[in-house]
Each structure stands twice: as C-alpha cells, then as structure tokens.
N, C-alpha and C positions, 0 to 999 in steps of 0.2 A: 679589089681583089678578093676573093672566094678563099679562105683562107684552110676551111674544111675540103678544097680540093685538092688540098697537099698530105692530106691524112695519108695514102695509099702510099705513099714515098716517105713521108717524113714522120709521121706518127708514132707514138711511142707510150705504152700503157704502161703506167708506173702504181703500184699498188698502194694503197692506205701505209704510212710508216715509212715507207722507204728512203734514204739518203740520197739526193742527185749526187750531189757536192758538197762537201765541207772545206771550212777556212784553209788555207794553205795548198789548195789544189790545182794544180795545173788547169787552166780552163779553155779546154776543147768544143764546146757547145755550149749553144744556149737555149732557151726554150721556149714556145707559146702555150700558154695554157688554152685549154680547148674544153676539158671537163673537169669538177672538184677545184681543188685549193693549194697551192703551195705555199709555205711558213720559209721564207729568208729571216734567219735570224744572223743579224750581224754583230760583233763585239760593243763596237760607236755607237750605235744605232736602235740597237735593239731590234725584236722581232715586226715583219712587217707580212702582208698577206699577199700573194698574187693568185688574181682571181681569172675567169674568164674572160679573153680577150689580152689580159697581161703579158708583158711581155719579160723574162728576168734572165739576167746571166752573160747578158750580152757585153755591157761595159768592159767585163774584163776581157773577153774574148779577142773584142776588135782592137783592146789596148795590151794585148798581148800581160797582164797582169796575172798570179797567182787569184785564188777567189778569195773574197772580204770577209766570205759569211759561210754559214751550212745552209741547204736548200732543203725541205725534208716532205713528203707529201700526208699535206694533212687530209686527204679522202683520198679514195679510188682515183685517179688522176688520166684523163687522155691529153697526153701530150704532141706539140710539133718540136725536132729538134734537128739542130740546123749549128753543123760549123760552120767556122772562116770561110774558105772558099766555096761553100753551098750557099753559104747567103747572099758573096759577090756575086754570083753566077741568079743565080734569081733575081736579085736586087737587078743587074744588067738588063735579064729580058721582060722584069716584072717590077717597073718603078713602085706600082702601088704597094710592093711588098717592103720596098726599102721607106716609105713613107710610113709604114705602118709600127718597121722601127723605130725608126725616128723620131716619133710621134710619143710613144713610148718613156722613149728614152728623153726625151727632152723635161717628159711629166716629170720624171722620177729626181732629175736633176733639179727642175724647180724646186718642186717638196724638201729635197737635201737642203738645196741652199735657207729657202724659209726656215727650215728645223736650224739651222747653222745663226741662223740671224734672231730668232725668237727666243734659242734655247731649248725648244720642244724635242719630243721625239716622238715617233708612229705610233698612231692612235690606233692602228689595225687592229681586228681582233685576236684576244692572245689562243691560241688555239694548243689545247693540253690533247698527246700523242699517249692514248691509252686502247689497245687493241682489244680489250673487254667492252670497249660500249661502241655504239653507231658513231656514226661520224656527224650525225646530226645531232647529235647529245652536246659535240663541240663548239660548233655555234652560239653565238649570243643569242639572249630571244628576241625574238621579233614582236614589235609593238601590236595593237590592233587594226585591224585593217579598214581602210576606208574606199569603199569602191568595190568593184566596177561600176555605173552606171551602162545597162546593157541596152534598155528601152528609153527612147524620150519619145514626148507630140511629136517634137519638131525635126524625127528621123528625116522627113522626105527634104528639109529643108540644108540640109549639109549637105557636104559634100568632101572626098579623103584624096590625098595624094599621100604615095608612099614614100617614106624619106627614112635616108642609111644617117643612124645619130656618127655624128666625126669623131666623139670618142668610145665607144663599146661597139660601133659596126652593126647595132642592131637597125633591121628594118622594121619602123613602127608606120602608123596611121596618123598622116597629119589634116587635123580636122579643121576645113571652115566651111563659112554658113552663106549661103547660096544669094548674089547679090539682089536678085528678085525676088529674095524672100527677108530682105531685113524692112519693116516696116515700124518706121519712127513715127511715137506717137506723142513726145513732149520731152524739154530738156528741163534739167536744174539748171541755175543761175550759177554751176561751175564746171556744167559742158555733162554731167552724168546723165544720156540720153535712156530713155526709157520706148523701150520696142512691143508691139504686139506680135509675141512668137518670140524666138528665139533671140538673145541680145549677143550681137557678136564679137565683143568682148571677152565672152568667158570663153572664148578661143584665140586671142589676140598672141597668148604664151605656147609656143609647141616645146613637149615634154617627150621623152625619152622614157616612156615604161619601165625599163632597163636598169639605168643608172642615175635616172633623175636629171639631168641636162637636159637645161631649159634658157632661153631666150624669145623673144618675139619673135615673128616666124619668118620674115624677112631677113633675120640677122642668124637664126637656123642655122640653117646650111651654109653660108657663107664662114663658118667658125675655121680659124685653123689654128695648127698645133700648140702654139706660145701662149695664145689665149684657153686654149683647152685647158693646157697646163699649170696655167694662172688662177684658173675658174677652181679646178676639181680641191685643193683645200678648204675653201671655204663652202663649197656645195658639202663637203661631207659634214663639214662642224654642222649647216642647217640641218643635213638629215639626222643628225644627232640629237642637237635641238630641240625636233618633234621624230619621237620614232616609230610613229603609226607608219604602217604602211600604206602609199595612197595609188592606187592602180587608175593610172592614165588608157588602160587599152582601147577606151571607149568614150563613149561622151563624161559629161561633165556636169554635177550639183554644185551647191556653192563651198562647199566642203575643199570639192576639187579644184575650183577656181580660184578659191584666195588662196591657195596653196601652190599655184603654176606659177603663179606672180613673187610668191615668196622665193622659190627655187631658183627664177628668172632673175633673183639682186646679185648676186655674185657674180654674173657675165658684165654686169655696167657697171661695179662697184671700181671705180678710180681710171676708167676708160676716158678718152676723148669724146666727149658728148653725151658721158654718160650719165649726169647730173638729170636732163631734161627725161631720159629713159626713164631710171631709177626712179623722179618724182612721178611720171606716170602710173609705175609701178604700184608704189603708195598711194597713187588718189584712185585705182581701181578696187585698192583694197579696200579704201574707206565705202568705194560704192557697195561694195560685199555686205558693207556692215549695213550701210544705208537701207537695201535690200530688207534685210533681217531686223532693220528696228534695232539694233545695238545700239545705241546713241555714244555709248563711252568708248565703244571700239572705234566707232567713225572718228573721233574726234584724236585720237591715239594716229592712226594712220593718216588723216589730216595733217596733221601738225608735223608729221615726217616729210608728206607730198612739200608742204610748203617751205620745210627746210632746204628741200634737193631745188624745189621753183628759184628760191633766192640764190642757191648754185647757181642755178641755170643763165639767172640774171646776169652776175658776176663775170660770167664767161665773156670771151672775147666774140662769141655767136649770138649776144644779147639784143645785137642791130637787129637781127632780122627777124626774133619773135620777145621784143621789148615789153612791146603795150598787151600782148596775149599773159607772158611772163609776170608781169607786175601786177595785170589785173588779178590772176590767179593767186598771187602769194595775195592779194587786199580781201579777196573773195574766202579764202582757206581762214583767213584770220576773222573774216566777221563770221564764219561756222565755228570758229573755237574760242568765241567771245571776245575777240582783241581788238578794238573797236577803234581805239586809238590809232594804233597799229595799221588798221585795213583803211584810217584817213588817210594815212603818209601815201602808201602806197597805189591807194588811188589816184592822188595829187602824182606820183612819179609815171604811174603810166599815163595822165595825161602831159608829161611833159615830154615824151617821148616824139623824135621826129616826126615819127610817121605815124600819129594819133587820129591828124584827121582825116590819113587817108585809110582809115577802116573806121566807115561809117557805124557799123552793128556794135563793134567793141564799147566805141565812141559813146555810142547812148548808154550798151550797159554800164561801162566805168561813170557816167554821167549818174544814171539813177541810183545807182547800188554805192556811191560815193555820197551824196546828198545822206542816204538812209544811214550810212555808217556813221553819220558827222552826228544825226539825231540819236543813235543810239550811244555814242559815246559822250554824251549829254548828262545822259540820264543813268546808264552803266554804273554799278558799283567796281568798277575794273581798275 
C-alpha cells in the first residue's frame, strides 16, 4: 500500500515544537510519520523517537486508554492521521494498511517487552526542543561516510531487481551478478572460491540503503513481522557499534561487503537453522580479510565461522550436511593453528554415514587429515 496516497485525505502538517498529545489525554488518533521526527516521551520509559515510516499513538486508540506519554514534534513534521473508525474502514478495504499497523505495533511491543526483561530503556536519540537553532543542530552526529561505490568493471555483469524492504517500505536495488558472467578460477581448501571478474559473494547479503535490514537475499523478502521486530534491536545496537555511514545504493568495495554480512547476524542470530547461516556469515568475513592480506582478522572471523559450524553440527539437521560440517570446523581449526583439534574432527567426519558416498569431501578429509596429524606432530600448540 502507497501510503503517501493518503496524504490528500489524511495528512496533517505539524510544525517544529508542537504538542500532539500529552499523558493524560483522551486518545482520538493516531499517527504515521511521513516527514521529520516525533519525540514520545513516556514517564516508565523515557523518551523514544518516531521516525519515518513509524507508526505512534495507536495502542491507546484501539485500547480505548488515556495517552502514556506527551508526543511533541521535533522537526517540521508531514503527518498521516487516522481515528478508530477511519482506520477500521481502511484496514477493511486496504488490508495492507492494517498490516502496516500491525507491523508497527508488534515492533514496539517486542522492544517494550526486551526493555522489561533486560532492564534497559530507549536508546533513541534524545532530541532537545530549542526554537533558536535548526533542527538539524538536534540530531546526533553522524559518523563518516563510506560509499557509494557509483562505477565498477564488472557494471555490464550484474544485474538489479527492485525490492519494497518489509520494514521501512523503502524501494531499493537489489543486486546480482549475471550467471554467465561468474567465472571460477580456483578454490581454497575451505570452499573461498576465487573468480575472474566479479565474485558473487559480495552480493550474497541484500541491504536496505534505508534502515540497514539485511539478510541473504533468498530470506529478503520472505521476512515477516515477528522477525522484523525481533531483528530491529539488535540491528540498531550494530549500527551503533560502527557509526560510519555505509551507503548500499550501488555496488559494493570490500568495505561494503564485510559490512552487509555483519548487518545480516541479527536476522539468524537464535533462528531455526540459523547456526549454519550465521557460520557462513563469519567464514565470508574471514574471506574479506583473506582478500586484503589481514592475516589476524581472517583468523578472528575464522574462529567465529567455526564456532556457529560446530552449532551447526549439534543440530538435529547434522544428518544431512555432517561430513561438509565436520570437515569445515577440522579445516577453520588447521587455519587457526589447532591442529590437534582439526585431527579430531577429521576423524568425525570420516565417521559420518554417508562419508563415502561423497567421494570429493572423501579425498579432501583424507589428504588435509594426514597433513593435520603431521603438523600436530611438530606444532608448539
């Protein structure tokens, strides 16, 4: 749903300063932010931000509740505003608008509950209402910026489909690289394939320019709301993390790429299946570093991939990629000297059922198990 098609009927210009609503007030509407910022500050709570796309005010609306909080606009503000029965009446002939509540509202509830469980409260930023300066004085600053990449070689070899992110609605460019143009021209001995032109990898993560929402691009679009709302705390603590800004509108340096992968842990981080993801995650990073000759960083991210591999192991989905899984954690460990370590594990993926019926694995666990047995011979480990 076009949500700026409701501007003409429902919109509503609220100036820099202004009070929506304050604690105690009968609550007749709610709002979508459309332009600027609005500051909920609640007593419990403390102050929190509603930004573009946000949705606030509703809870008490639909729960027929006094308001919790004061609503107060901390910029020039274009608003959507929508009572009770306007929003049943939309919601009826416009499901995607009652999903968009929904959606919303589901986020805001999660965050409550984590803040309820952690102790925490809204990391938002605190925005001071002073009509002597811009509104962009208010603002945190923003870190340094990394990106765009506008030009590559290997432009003629990609290729973009347009995709709506599930939580900010923004329509971004989602990039991959053209299957008759990926040309493999050698692997490592732990699958880091090496391409002439463009390696298709460093598109593997679609990002949201926007908000920073990211997973592999298969898992993309398919997100819905519970996981949105699951995801977006822990997306924010990583943009905090690092607070450069990194502009995804275009292609992608290495800068950008071990950065899509990082953004991308939060969506698998304690998912179903999402051990095997999240190690991918980390062993793309470490090829990042691989790339670049970092030796200490590869080995850092290494040693993560092979944490989440031995998840993976553990899992009840172990049957069906055992002897890949096992070899992987025996391979991660002879890259970070554990030599010992990568015997065991090569001995368990060869004990795995179905060892010999994957001949390739077979020889490599064969040769790269002999080599580890000699280095942990001789190894000061």
């Amino acid at each position: 749903m076009k949500l700026f098609g409701l501007r003409e009927e429902f919109g509503k210009t609220v100036p820099k300063d202004s009070v929506l609503y304050s604690a105690g007030d009968a609550a007749d509407m709610f709002y979508v932010v459309m332009r600027g910022r609005v500051v909920i500050d609640r007593p419990v709570w403390g102050p929190s931000t509603a930004a573009p796309g946000d949705v606030f005010g509703e809870i008490e609306v639909f729960s027929a509740k006094p308001r919790t909080g004061t609503a107060t606009a901390a910029d020039d503000c274009q608003l959507l505003a929508f009572n009770k029965d306007t929003a049943i009446k939309l919601a009826e002939a416009t499901p995607s608008f009652a999903l968009v509540v929904i959606r919303k509202s589901s986020e805001r509830v999660y965050t409550a509950e984590d803040m309820a469980t952690t102790g925490t409260k809204p990391s938002g930023p605190k925005v001071k209402f002073d009509r002597t300066k811009p509104a962009a004085a208010a603002a945190e600053p923003e870190g340094p910026q990394v990106g765009p990449v506008t030009t590559v070689e290997y432009a003629n070899s990609m290729f973009k489909k347009d995709q709506k992110c599930p939580n900010c609605r923004t329509t971004f460019a989602g990039w991959s690289v053209r299957s008759n143009a990926i040309n493999l021209t050698g692997r490592d001995d732990d699958f880091m394939n090496h391409y002439s032109g463009v390696d298709p990898n460093w598109y593997a993560v679609w990002v949201c320019p926007s908000c920073n929402l990211a997973a592999y691009a298969d898992d993309f679009s398919k997100m819905q709301s519970f996981q949105i709302a699951r995801v977006k705390p822990k997306l924010e603590a990583a943009k905090k993390a690092d607070p450069r800004r990194f502009m995804f509108q275009y292609y992608r340096d290495l800068d950008l790429v071990l950065r899509s992968y990082q953004l991308a842990l939060p969506f698998y981080d304690g998912v179903r299946g999402g051990a095997e993801k999240t190690a991918g995650l980390y062993h793309r990073m470490a090829w990042v570093e691989r790339t670049r000759g970092n030796a200490e960083e590869e080995k850092g991210w290494l040693a993560k991939a092979r944490e989440f591999y031995e998840k993976a192991f553990t899992t009840s989905d172990a049957g069906k990629q055992g002897v890949l899984w096992a070899y992987l954690i025996a391979e991660l460990d002879m890259r970070i000297g554990k030599y010992k370590d990568a015997v065991k594990w090569f001995g368990t993926a060869a004990q795995q059922p179905d060892f010999k019926e994957q001949p390739l694995l077979e020889k490599m666990v064969r040769d790269r198990w002999s080599e580890a047995g000699d280095l942990s011979k001789t190894s000061a480990e």
